[in-house]
C-alpha positions in Angstrom: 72.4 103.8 70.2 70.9 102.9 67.2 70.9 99.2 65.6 73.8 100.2 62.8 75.8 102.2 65.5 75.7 99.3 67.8 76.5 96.7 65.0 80.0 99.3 64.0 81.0 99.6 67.7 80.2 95.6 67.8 82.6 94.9 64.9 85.1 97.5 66.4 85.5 95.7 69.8 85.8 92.4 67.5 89.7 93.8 66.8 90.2 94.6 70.8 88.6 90.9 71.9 90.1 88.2 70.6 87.3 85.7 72.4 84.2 87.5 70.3 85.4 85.8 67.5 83.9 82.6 69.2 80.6 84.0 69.7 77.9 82.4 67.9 75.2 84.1 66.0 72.6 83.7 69.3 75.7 85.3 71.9 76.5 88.0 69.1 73.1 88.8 68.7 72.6 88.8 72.6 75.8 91.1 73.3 74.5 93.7 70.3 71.0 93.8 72.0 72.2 94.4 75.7 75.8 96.9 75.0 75.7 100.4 75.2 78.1 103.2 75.6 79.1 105.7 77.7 81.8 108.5 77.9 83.8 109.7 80.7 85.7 113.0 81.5 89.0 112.9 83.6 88.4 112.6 87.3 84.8 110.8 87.0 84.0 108.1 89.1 83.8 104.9 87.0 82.6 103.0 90.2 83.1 103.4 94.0 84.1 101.0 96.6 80.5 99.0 98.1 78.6 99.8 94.4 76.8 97.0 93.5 77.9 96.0 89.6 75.0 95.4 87.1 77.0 96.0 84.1 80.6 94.7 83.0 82.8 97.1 81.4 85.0 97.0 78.3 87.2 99.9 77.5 87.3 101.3 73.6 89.9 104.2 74.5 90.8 106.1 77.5 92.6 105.3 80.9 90.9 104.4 84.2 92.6 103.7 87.6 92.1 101.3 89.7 93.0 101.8 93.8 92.4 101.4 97.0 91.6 103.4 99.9 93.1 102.8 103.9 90.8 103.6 106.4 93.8 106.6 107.1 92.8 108.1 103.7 95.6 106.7 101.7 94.7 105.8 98.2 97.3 102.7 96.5 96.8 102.2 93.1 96.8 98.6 92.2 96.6 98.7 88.3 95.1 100.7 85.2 92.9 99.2 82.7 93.4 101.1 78.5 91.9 100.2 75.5 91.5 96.5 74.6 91.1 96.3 78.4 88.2 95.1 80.4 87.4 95.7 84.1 87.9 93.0 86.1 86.6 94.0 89.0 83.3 94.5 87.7 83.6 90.8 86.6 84.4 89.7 90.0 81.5 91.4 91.5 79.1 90.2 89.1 80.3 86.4 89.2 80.6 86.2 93.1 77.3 88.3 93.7 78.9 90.7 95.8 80.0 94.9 95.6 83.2 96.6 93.8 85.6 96.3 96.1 88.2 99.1 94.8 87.7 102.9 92.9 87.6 103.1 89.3 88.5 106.8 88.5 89.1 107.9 84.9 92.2 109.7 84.1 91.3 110.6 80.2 88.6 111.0 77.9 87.6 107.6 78.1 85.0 105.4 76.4 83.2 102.1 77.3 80.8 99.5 76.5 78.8 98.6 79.4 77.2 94.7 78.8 74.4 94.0 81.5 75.3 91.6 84.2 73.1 89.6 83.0 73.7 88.8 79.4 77.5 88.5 80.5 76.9 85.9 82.7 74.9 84.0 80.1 77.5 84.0 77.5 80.3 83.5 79.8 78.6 79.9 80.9 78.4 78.6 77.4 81.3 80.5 75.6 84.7 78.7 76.4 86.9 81.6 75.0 85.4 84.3 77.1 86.3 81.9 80.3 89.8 81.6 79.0 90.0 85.5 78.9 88.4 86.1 82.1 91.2 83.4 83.6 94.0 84.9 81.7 93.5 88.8 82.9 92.5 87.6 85.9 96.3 85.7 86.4 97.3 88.7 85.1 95.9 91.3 87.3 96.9 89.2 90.3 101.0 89.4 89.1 100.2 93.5 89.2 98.6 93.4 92.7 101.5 91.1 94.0 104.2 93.4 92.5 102.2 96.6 94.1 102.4 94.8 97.6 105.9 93.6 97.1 106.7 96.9 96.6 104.9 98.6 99.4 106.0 95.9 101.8 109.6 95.0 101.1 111.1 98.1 99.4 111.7 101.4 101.0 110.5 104.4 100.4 113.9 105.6 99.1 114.4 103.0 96.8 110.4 103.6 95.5 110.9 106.5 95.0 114.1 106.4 92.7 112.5 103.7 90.8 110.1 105.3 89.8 111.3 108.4 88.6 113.6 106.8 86.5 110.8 104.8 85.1 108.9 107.9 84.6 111.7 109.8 83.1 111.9 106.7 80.3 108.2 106.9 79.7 108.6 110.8 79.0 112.2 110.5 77.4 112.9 113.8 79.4 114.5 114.2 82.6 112.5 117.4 83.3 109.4 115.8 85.4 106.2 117.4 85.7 104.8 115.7 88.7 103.4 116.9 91.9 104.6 115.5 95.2 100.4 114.3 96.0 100.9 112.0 92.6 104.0 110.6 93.2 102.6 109.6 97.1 99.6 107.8 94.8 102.0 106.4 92.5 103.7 104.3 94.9 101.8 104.2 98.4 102.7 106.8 100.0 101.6 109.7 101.7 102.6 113.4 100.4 104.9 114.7 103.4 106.7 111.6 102.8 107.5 112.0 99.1 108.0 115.9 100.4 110.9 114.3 102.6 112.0 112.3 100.6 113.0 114.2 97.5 114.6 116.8 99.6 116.6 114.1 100.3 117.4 113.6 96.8 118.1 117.3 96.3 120.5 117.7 99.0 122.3 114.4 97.8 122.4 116.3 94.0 120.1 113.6 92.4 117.5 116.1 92.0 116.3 119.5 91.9 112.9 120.3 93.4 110.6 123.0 91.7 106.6 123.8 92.4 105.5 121.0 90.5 108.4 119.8 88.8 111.3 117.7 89.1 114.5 118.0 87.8 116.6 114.4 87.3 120.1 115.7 87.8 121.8 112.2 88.8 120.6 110.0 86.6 123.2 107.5 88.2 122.7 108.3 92.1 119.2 107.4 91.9 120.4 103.7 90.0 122.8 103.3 92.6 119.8 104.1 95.8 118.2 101.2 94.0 120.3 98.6 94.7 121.0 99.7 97.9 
């Protein structure tokens, strides 16, 4: 990137980061010199689990996923990071000197602004604002992870399940689903056969009707109701 492309991307990410307000002349100057960019397509590999982190990553637009993998194979997803977002993880790694623990897949066009570990770790000692935003997604990344093992651990299947095709219905203000029974089992920690089960058991019950690759919400209700169960 050239010096005036940086210096537009720079003042871009000024209206996503609250903290680079704070900066002084010598930490803007320092963050313009060491950023660049990069572009992902969906279903690239953002980072792996054991990579060793030697940039920090702040997202400009797109979506990326962040999970973990059981040594049976079963991916959990534990949060997703959007514009105005910044990966965490990568933070972690770079402040306790140690590898990503988790996968960061990309599941848009997405676009980021990778800041050596280096210069990120400079300006985070002597910037007070960047520490306050490190603290505050971190807090806040911990009530997603907590809600994601609540979920898994003290709510059944069923009851996951129903809760989250009515959540997905809302998003897409449609009770027609187009969903396959692999991304629900991702969705909510779970493994494909199960989900399989599972919404037959919906479609015999008349909450549902089951299509390759689509869901029907019939019982809009029914499912409500399994909730509370």
């Amino acid at each position: 990137m050239s010096s005036l492309d940086k210096k537009l991307i720079y003042d871009k990410m000024k209206s996503l980061y609250s903290f680079m307000e704070y900066f002084s002349p010598k930490q803007e100057e320092l963050f313009i010199e060491g950023m660049f960019s990069r572009q992902f397509t969906p279903g690239s590999v953002l980072m792996e689990d054991g990579f060793s982190c030697n940039n920090i990553f702040f997202i400009l637009d797109g979506s990326i996923r962040i999970s973990r993998i059981s040594e049976e194979g079963r991916e959990v997803v534990l949060y997703r990071i959007h514009r105005g977002d910044f990966c965490l993880m990568t933070a972690y790694s770079i402040m306790t000197d140690t590898d990503f623990p988790a996968i960061a897949q990309v599941e848009e066009q997405t676009e980021v602004i990778a800041l050596p570990a280096k210069v990120f770790k400079q300006i985070l000692q002597e910037n007070p604002q960047l520490q306050s935003f490190i603290f505050a997604s971190s807090l806040n990344r911990l009530k997603d992870v907590i809600g994601v093992l609540e979920n898994i651990t003290f709510t059944g299947i069923k009851q996951r399940l129903a809760k989250f095709l009515i959540m997905l219905a809302n998003e897409r203000s449609s009770d027609k689903l187009k969903i396959t029974h692999e991304q629900i089992a991702l969705e909510i920690g779970s493994s494909r056969e199960v989900i399989s089960r599972t919404l037959k058991n919906l479609e015999e019950e008349g909450a549902v009707q089951l299509s390759r690759g689509r869901i029907q919400i019939l019982s809009l209700e029914s499912l409500k109701k399994i909730i509370l169960l």
